[in-house]
Biopython code that builds the backbone (N, CA, C, O; Angstrom):
import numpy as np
from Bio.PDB.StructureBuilder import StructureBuilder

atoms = [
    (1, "UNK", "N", (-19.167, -13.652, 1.485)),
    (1, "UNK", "CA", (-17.791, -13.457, 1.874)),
    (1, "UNK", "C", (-17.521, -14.300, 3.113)),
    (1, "UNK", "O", (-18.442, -14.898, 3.670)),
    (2, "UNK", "N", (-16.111, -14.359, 3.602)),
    (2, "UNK", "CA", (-15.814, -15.318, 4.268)),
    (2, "UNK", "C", (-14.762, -14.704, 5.027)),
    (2, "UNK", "O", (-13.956, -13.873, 4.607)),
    (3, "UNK", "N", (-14.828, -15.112, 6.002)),
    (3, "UNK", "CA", (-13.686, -14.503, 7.463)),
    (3, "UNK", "C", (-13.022, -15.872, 7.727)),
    (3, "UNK", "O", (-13.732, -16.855, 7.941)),
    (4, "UNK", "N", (-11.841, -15.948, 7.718)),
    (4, "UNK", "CA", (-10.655, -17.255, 8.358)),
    (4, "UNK", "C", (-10.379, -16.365, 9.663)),
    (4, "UNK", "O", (-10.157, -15.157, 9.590)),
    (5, "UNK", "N", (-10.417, -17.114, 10.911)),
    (5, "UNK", "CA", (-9.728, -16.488, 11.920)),
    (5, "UNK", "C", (-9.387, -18.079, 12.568)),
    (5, "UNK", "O", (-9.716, -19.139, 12.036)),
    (6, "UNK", "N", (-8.654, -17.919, 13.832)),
    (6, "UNK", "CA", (-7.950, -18.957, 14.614)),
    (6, "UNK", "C", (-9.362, -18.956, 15.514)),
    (6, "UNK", "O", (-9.000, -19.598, 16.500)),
    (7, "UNK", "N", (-10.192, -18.747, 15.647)),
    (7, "UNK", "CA", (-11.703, -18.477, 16.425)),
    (7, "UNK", "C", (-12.873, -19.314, 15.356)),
    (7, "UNK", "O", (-13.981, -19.728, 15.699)),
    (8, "UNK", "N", (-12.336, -19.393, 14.185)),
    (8, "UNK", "CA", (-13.481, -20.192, 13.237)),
    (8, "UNK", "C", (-13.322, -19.209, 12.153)),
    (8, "UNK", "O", (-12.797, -18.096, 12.144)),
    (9, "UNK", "N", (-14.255, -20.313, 10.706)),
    (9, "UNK", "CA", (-14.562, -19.506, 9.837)),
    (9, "UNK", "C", (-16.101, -18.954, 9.851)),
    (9, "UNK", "O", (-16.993, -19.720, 10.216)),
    (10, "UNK", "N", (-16.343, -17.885, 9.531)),
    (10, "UNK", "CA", (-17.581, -17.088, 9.558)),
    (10, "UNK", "C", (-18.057, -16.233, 8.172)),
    (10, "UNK", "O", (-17.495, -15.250, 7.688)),
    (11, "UNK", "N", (-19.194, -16.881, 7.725)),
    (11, "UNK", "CA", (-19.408, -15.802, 6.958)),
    (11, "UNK", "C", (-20.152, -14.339, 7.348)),
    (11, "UNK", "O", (-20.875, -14.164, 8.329)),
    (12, "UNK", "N", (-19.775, -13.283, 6.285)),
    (12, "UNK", "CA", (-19.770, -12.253, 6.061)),
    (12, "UNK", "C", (-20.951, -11.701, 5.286)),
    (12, "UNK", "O", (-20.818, -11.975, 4.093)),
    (13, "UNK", "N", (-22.183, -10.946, 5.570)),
    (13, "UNK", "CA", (-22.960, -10.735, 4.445)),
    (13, "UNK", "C", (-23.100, -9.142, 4.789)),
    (13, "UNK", "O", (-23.464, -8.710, 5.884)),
    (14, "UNK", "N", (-22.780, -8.425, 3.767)),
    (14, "UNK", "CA", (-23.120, -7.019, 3.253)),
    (14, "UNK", "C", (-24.012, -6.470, 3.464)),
    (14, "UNK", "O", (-24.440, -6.479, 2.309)),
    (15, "UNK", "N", (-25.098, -5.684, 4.265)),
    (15, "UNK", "CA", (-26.605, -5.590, 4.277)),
    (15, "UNK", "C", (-26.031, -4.047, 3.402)),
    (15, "UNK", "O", (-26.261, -4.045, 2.193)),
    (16, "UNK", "N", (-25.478, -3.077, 3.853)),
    (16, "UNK", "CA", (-25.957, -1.769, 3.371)),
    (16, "UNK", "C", (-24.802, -0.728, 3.957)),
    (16, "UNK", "O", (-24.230, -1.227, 4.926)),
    (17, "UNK", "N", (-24.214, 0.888, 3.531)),
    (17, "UNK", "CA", (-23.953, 1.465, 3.518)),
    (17, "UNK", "C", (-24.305, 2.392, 3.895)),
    (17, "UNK", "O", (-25.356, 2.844, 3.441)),
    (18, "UNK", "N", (-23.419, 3.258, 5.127)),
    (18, "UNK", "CA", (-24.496, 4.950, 5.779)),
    (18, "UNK", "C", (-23.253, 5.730, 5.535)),
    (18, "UNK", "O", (-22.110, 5.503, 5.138)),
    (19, "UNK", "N", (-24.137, 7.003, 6.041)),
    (19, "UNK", "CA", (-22.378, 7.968, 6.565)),
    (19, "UNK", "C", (-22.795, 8.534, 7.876)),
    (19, "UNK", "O", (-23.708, 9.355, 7.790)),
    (20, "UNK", "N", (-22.450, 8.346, 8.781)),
    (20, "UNK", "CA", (-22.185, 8.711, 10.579)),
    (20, "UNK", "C", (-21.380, 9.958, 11.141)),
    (20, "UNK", "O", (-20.457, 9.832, 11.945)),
    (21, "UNK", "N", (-21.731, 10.931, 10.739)),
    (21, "UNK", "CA", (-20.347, 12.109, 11.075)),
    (21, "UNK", "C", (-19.494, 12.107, 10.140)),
    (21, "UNK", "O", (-19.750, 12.314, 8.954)),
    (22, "UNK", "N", (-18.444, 11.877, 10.600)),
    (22, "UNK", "CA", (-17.210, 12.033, 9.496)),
    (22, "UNK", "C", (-17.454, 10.475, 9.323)),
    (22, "UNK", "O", (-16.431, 10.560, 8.643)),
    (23, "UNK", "N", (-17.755, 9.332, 9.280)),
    (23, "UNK", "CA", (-17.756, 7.708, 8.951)),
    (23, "UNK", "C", (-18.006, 7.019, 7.686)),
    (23, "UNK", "O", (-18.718, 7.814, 7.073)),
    (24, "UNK", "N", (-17.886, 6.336, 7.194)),
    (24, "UNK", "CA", (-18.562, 5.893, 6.438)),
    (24, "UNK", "C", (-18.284, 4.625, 6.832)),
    (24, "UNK", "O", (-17.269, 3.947, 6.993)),
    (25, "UNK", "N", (-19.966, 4.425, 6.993)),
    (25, "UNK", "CA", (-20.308, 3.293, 8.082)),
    (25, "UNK", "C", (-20.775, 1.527, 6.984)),
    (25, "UNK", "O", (-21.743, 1.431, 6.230)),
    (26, "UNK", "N", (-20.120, 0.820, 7.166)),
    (26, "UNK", "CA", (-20.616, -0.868, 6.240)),
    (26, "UNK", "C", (-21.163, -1.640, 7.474)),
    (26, "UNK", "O", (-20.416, -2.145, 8.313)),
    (27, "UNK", "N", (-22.732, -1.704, 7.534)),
    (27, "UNK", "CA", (-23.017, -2.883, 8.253)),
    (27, "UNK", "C", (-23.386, -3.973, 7.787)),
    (27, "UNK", "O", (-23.714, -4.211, 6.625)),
    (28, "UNK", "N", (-23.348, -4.684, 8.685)),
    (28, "UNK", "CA", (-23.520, -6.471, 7.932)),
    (28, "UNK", "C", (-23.654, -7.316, 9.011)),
    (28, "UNK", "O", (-23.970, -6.889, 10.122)),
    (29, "UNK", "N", (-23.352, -8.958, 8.684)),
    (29, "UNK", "CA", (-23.568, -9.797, 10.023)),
    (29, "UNK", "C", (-22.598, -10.619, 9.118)),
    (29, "UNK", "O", (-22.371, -10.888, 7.938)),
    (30, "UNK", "N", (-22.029, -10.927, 10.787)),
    (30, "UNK", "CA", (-20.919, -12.105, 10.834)),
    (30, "UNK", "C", (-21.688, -13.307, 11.444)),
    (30, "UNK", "O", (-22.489, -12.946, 12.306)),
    (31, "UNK", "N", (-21.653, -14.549, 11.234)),
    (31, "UNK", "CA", (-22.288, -15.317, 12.047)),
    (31, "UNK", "C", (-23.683, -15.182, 12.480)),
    (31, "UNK", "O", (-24.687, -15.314, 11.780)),
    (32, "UNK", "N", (-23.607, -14.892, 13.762)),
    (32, "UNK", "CA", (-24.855, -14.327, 14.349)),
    (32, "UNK", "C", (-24.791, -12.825, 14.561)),
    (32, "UNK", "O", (-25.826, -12.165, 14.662)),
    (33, "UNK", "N", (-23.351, -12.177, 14.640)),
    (33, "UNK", "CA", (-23.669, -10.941, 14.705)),
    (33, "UNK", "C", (-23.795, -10.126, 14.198)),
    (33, "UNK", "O", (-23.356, -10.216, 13.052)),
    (34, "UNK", "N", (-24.324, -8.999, 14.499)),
    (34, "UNK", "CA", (-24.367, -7.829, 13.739)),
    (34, "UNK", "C", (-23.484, -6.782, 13.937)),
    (34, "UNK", "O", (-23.281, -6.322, 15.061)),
    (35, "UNK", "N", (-22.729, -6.204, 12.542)),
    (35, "UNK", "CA", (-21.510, -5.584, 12.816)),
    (35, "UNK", "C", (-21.354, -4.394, 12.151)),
    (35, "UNK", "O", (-22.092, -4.040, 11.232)),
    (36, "UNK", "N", (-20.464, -3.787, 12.556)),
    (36, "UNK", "CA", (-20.488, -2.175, 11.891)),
    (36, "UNK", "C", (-19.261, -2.321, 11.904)),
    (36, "UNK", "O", (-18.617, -3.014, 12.692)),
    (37, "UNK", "N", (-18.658, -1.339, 10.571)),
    (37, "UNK", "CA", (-17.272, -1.368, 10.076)),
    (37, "UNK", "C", (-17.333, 0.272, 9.670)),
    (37, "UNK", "O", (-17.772, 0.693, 8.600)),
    (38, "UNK", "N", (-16.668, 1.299, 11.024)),
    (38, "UNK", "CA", (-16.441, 2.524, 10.435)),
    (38, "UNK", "C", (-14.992, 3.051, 9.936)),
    (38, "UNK", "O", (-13.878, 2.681, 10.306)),
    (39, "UNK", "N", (-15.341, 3.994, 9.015)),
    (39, "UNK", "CA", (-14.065, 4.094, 7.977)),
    (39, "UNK", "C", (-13.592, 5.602, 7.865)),
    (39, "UNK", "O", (-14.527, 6.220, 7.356)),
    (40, "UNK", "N", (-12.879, 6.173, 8.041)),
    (40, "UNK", "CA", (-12.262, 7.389, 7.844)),
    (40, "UNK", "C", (-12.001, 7.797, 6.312)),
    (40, "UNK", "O", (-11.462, 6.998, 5.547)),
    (41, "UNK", "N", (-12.341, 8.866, 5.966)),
    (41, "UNK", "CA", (-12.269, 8.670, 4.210)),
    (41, "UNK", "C", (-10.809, 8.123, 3.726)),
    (41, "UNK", "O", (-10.619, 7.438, 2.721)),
    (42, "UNK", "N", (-9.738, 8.604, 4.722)),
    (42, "UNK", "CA", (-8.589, 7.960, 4.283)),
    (42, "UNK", "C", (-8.222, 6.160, 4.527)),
    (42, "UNK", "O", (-7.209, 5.542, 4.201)),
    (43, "UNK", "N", (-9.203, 5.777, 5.070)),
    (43, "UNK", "CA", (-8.923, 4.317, 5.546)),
    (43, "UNK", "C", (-9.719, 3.935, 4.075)),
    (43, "UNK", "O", (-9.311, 3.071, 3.298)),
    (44, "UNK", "N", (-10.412, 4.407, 3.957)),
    (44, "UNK", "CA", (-11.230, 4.016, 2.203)),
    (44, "UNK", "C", (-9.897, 3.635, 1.389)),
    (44, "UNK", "O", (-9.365, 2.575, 1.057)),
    (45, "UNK", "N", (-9.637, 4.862, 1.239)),
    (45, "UNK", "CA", (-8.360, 5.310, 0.535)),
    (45, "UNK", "C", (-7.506, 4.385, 0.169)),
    (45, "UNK", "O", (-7.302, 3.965, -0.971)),
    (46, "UNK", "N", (-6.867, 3.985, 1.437)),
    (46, "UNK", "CA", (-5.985, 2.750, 2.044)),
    (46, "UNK", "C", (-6.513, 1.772, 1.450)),
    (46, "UNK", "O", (-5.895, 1.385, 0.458)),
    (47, "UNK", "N", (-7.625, 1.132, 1.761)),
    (47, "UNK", "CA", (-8.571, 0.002, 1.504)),
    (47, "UNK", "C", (-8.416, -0.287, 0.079)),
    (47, "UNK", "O", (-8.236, -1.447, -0.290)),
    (48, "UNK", "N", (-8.485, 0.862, -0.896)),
    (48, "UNK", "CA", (-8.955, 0.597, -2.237)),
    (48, "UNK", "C", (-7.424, 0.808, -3.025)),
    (48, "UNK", "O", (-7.431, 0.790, -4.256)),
    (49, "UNK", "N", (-6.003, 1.027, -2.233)),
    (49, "UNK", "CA", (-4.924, 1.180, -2.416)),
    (49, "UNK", "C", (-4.723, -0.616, -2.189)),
    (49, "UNK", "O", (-4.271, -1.244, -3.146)),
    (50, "UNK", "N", (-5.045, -1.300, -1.016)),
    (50, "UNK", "CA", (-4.689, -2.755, -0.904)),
    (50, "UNK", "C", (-4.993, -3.485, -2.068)),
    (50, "UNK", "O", (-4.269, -4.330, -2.594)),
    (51, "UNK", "N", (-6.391, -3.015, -2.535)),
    (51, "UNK", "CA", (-7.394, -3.889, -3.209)),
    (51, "UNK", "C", (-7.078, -3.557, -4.925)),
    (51, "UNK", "O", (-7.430, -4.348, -5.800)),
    (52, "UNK", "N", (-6.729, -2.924, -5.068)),
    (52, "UNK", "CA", (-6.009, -2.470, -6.605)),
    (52, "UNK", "C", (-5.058, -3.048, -6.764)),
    (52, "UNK", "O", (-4.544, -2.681, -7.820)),
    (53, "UNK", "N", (-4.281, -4.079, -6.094)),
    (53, "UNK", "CA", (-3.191, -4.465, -6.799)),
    (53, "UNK", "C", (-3.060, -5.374, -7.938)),
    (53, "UNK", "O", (-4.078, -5.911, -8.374)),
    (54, "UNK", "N", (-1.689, -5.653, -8.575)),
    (54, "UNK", "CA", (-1.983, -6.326, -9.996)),
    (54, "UNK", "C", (-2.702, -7.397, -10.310)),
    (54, "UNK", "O", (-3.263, -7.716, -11.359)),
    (55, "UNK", "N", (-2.584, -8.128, -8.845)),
    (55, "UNK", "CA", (-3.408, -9.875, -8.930)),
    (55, "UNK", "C", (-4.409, -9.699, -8.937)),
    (55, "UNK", "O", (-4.746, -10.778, -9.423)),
    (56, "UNK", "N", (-5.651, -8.986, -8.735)),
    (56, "UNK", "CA", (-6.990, -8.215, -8.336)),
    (56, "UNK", "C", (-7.086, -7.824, -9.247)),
    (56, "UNK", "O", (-7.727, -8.410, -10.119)),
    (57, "UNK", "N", (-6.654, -6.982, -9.393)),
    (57, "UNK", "CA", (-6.938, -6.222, -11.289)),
    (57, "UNK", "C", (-7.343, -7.265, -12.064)),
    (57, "UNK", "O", (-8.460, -7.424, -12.554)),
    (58, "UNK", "N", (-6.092, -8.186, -12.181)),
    (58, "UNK", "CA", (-5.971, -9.158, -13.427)),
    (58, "UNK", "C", (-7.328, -10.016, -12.836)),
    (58, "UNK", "O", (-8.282, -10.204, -13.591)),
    (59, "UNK", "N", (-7.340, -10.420, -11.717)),
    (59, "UNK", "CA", (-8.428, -11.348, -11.738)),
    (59, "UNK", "C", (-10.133, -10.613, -11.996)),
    (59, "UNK", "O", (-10.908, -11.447, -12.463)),
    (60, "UNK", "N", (-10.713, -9.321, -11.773)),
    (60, "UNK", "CA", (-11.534, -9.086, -12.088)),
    (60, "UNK", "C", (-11.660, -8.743, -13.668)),
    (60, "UNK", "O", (-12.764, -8.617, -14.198)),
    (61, "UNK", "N", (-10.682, -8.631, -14.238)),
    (61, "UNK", "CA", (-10.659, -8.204, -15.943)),
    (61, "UNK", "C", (-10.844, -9.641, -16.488)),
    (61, "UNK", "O", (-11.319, -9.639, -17.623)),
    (62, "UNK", "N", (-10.589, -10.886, -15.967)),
    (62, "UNK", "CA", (-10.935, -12.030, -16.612)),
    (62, "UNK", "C", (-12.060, -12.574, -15.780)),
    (62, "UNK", "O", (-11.949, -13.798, -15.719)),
    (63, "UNK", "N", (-13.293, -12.049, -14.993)),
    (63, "UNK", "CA", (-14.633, -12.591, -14.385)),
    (63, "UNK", "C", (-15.451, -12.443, -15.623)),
    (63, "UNK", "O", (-16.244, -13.347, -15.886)),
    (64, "UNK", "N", (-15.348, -11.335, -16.476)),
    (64, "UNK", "CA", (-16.297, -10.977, -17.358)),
    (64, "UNK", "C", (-15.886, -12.652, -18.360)),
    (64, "UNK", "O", (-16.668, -13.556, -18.654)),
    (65, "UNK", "N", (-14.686, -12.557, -18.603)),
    (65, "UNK", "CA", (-14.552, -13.489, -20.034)),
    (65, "UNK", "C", (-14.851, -15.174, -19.354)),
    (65, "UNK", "O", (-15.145, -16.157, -20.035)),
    (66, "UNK", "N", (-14.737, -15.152, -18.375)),
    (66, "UNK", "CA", (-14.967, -16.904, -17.687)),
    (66, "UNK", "C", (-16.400, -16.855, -17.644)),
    (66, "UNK", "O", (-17.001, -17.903, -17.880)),
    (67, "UNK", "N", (-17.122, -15.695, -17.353)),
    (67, "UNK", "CA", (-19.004, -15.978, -17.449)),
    (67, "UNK", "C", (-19.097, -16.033, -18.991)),
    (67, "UNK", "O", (-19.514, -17.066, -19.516)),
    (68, "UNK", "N", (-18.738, -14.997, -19.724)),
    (68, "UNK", "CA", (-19.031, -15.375, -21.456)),
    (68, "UNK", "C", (-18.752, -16.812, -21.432)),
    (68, "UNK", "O", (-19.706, -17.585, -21.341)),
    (69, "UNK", "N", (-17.645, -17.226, -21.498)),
    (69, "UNK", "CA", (-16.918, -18.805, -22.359)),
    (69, "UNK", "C", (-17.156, -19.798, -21.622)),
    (69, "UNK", "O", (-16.861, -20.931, -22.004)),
    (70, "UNK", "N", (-17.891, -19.505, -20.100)),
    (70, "UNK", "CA", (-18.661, -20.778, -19.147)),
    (70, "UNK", "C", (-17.341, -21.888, -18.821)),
    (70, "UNK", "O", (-17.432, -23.107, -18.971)),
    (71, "UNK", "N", (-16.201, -21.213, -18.380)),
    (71, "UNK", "CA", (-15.266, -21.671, -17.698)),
    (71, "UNK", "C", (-15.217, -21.329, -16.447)),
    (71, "UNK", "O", (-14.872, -20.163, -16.257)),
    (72, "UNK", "N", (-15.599, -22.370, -14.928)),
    (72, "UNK", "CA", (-15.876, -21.879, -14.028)),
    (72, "UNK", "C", (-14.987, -22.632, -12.999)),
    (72, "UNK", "O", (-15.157, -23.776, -12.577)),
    (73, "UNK", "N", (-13.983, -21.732, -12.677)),
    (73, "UNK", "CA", (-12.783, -21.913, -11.506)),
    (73, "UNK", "C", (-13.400, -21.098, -10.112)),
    (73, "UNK", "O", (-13.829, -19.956, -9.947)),
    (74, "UNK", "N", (-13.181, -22.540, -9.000)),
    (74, "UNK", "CA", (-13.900, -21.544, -7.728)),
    (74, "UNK", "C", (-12.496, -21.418, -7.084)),
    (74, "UNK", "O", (-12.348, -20.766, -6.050)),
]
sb = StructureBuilder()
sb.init_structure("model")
sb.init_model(0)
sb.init_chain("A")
sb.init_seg("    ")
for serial, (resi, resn, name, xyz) in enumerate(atoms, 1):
    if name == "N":
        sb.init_residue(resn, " ", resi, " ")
    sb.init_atom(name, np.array(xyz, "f"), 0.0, 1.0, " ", f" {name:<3s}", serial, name[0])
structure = sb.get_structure()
């Protein structure tokens, strides 16, 4: 994954998932750092309300058929 900011671009890598109290905690590393991303169950919520929309939908329902038919748009 990839971060655009006015500071640079940085990638993003996923290490793993906790839960912290009420949190649910995503750490990972940006660059050089190491970062924690805590989440309120309703910020999930939110999150997966942004990420559902129609353009997203549509584009993960056609990942499956572009790996079958070896049509590869980056």
């Amino acid at each position: 994954m990839k971060v655009t900011s006015p500071a640079g671009d940085f990638e993003i890598t996923v290490k793993e998932s906790s839960i912290e109290g009420d949190f649910i905690v995503v750490s990972g590393q940006m660059g050089v750092w190491d970062s924690h991303i805590y989440m309120k169950p309703s910020d999930l919520l939110n999150f997966a309300g942004v990420l559902l929309n129609f353009q997203v939908v549509l584009f993960l329902v056609k990942q499956p058929f572009k790996c079958i038919f070896g049509r590869k748009d980056n």
